[in-house]
N, C-alpha and C positions, 0 to 999 in steps of 0.2 A: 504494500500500500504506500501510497504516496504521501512526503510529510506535508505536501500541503495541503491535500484531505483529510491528513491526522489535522490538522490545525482546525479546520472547517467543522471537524466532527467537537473540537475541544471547546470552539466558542459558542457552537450551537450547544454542547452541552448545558455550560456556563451561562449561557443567555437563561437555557429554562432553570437552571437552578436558582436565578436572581429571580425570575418571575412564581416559582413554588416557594420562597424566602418571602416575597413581597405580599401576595398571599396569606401564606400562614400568619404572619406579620398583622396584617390586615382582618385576619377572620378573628385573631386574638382581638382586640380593638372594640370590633365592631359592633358585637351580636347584640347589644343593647340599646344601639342606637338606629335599627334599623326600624322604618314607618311601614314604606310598603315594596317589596320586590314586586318587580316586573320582567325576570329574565325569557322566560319561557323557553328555557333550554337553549338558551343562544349559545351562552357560554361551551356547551358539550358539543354544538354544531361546528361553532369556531374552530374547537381544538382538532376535532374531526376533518377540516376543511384543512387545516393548520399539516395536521400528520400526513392527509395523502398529497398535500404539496411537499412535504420534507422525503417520502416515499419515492413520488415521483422525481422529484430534483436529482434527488442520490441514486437511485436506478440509471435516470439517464447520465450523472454525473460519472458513473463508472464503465459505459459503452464507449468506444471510438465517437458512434453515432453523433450527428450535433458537434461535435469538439472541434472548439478555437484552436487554433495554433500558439496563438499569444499570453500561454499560461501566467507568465509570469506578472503581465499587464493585467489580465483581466483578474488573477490571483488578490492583484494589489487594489482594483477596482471596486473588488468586492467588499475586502478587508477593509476599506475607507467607509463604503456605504453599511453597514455592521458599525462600524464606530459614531459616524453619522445617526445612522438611524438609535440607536440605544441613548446619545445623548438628548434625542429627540422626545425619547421616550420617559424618562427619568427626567428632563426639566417637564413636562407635562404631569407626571406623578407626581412631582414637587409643588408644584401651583397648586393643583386641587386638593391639596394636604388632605384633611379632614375624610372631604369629597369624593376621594379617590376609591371606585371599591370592584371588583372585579367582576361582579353579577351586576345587574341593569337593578336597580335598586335607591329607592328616596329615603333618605337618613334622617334624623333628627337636625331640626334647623340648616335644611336642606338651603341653598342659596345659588344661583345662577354665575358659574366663574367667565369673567369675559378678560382676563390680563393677561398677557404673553402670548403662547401661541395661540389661545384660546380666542382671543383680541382678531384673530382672522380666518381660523377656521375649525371647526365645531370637532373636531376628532385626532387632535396631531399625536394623540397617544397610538391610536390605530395607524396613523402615518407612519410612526416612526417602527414602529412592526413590521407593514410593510416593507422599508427602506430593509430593513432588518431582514427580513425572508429573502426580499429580490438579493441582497449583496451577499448572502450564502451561496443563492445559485447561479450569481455570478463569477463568483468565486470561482466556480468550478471551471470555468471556460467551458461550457457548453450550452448551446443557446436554447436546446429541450428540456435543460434543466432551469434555465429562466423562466422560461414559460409552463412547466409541468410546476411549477414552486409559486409563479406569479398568478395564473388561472384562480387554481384551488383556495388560495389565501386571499385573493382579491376578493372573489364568491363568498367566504366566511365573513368577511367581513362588512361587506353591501348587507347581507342579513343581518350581522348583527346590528350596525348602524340605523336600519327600518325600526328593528325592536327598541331601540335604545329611545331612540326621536320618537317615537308612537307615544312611549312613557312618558318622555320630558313634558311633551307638548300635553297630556294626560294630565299630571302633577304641576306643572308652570302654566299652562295656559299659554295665553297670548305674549306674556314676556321671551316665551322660548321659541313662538310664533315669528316675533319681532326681530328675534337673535339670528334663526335662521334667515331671515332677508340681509343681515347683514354679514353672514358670514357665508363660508362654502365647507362642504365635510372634510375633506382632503386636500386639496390642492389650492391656492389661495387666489381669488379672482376666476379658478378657473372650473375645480368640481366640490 
């Protein structure tokens, strides 16, 4: 095996063990202050979506099939977006302090965060996950592993996003109504 898919396989490890850490972390915390859940199995759909993109990634990641030439570029391409996206991810955990919870779920003295990336678009924690999946499977220099890793996780996440906004807008009303005209899920100005 090759040490830069040892590398691939150690930060993807690492990735999940900070988000099973933040988690448990978090369930400790929580359980008293939760009003009303609203997940309706997103969460198991995500992860689900999550796995057969990591499946597929690494399947095609270890075929000739699809394979860049340019290992060591698109190696490092990847390894930037993984750094990229994870910082993305934790300054967005960080803002929502409190707020932050990993089921679709309205807390005690629940309140609407609009500062930092939140200030421009409604989801940059799911952004930065994304960022996170794609530079795995770019990492690997193989373009069916982009797209076998971007598909499945992109799909988890539009779901989960629908259920999430259903709730808000459910529990906030017209302020989360409002929020959505000015803001975009993903991508800033554009989705």
């Amino acid at each position: 095996m090759d040490i830069k898919l040892i590398i691939i396989i150690a930060f993807s490890y690492l990735y999940a063990i900070f988000e099973i850490f933040m988690g448990v972390m978090q369930r400790s915390k929580r359980t008293k202050d939760i009003v009303k859940k609203g997940d309706k199995a997103s969460i198991w759909i995500l992860f689900l979506f999550i796995a057969i993109g990591y499946f597929l990634a690494f399947r095609f990641g270890m075929t000739r099939l699809g394979r860049i030439y340019y290992w060591n570029t698109f190696f490092s391409i990847g390894a930037f977006m993984v750094i990229a996206g994870m910082i993305i991810r934790i300054i967005s955990i960080l803002t929502l302090k409190q707020h932050f919870t990993y089921t679709v779920t309205k807390i005690e003295g629940h309140e609407l965060i609009e500062t930092g990336f939140y200030k421009y678009i409604r989801h940059p924690g799911y952004l930065g996950q994304l960022i996170i999946f794609t530079g795995v499977a770019v990492s690997m220099s193989n373009w069916l592993s982009v797209i076998g890793m971007f598909i499945p996780c992109f799909l988890g996440f539009i779901y989960r996003i629908r259920v999430e906004e259903r709730f808000m807008t459910e529990q906030l009303g017209q302020k989360y109504l409002d929020y959505q005209k000015r803001t975009k899920r993903l991508i800033p100005k554009i989705y």
